[in-house]
N, C-alpha and C positions, 0 to 999 in steps of 0.2 A: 427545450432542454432547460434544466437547473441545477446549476451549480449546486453542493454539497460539501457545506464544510464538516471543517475535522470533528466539531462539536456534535454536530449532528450525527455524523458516520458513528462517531461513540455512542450516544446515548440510544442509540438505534442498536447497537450491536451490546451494550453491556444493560439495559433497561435496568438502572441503578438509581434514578430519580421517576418518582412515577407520572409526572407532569411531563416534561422535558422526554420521557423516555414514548410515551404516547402521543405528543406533537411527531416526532421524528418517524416513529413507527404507520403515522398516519400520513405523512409527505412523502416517506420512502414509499408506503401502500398502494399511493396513489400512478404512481411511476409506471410505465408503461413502454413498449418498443415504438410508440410513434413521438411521449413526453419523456425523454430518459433522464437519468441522473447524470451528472457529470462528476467524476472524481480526478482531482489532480495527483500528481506524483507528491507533490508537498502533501497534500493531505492524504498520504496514505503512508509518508512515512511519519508524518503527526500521530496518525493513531496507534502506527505501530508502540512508536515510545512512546505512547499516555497508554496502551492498553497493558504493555510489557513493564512500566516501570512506576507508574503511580497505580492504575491496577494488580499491580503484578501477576496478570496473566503467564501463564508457561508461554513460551516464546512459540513452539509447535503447533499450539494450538491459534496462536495471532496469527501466524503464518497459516495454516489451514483455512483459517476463515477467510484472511483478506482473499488468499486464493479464489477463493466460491466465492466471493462476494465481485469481482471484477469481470467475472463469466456471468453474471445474469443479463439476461437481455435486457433489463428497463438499465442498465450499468454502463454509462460508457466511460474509460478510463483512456486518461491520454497518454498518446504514445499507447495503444494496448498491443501492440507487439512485445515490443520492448520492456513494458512494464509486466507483462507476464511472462517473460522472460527471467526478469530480473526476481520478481516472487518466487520463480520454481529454482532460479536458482539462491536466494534465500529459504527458501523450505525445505535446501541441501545442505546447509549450514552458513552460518556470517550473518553479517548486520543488512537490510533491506537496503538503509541508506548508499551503502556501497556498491552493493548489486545494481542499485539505477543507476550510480557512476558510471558503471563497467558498461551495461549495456547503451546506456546513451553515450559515451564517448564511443563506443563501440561503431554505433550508429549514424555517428559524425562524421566517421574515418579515421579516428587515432588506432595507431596500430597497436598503442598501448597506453594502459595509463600507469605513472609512477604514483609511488605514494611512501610513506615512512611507518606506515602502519603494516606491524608484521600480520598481522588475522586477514589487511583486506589483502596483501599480497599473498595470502597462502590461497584466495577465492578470486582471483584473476586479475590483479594490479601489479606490476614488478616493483619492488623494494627497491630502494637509490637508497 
């Protein structure tokens, strides 16, 4: 297995440097279901906000891909229950960051999580 940082899952997915974007394109290439990748939840909501907000990608469309991009089989993503959980319910609406809140506390056994932000409480947080 190999780790995959956020640098790389970008320049792999926005091929915006043509060096850097063919390195990553050739190490993702190589990836296979016996050598997989590894993606953490940090680095998937790293990319989120670098592809949403210094790219400014439409947010729909980040979400679309991370989607298909944590279902390929050379892909393995941790926690991939939960964390595709937490995408499909980000590609419902709300910040990713908050959806892996919800579903990893979730997954902890809190029977709730509080929070002071009114968007993540209207996406499954209770407001205090």
């Amino acid at each position: 297995m190999i780790g995959l940082d956020t640098n790389v899952v970008v320049r792999y997915l926005v091929q915006d440097d043509a060096e850097q974007g063919a390195r990553a394109a050739a190490a993702i290439g190589r990836l296979t279901s016996d050598e997989r990748g590894y993606i953490t939840k940090i680095v998937l909501v790293e990319t989120f906000w670098v592809l949403t907000r210094a790219y400014k990608l439409p947010r729909d469309t980040v979400m679309q891909t991370l989607a298909q991009l944590v279902e390929r089989d050379e892909i393995l993503v941790e926690d991939h229950a939960r964390t595709t959980a937490a995408i499909q319910r980000a590609c419902n609406g709300g910040d990713l960051a908050d959806a892996l809140i919800v579903e990893t506390c979730r997954a902890a056994g809190a029977s709730e999580t509080i929070t002071f932000d009114r968007d993540a409480a209207k996406r499954g947080m209770t407001l205090i």
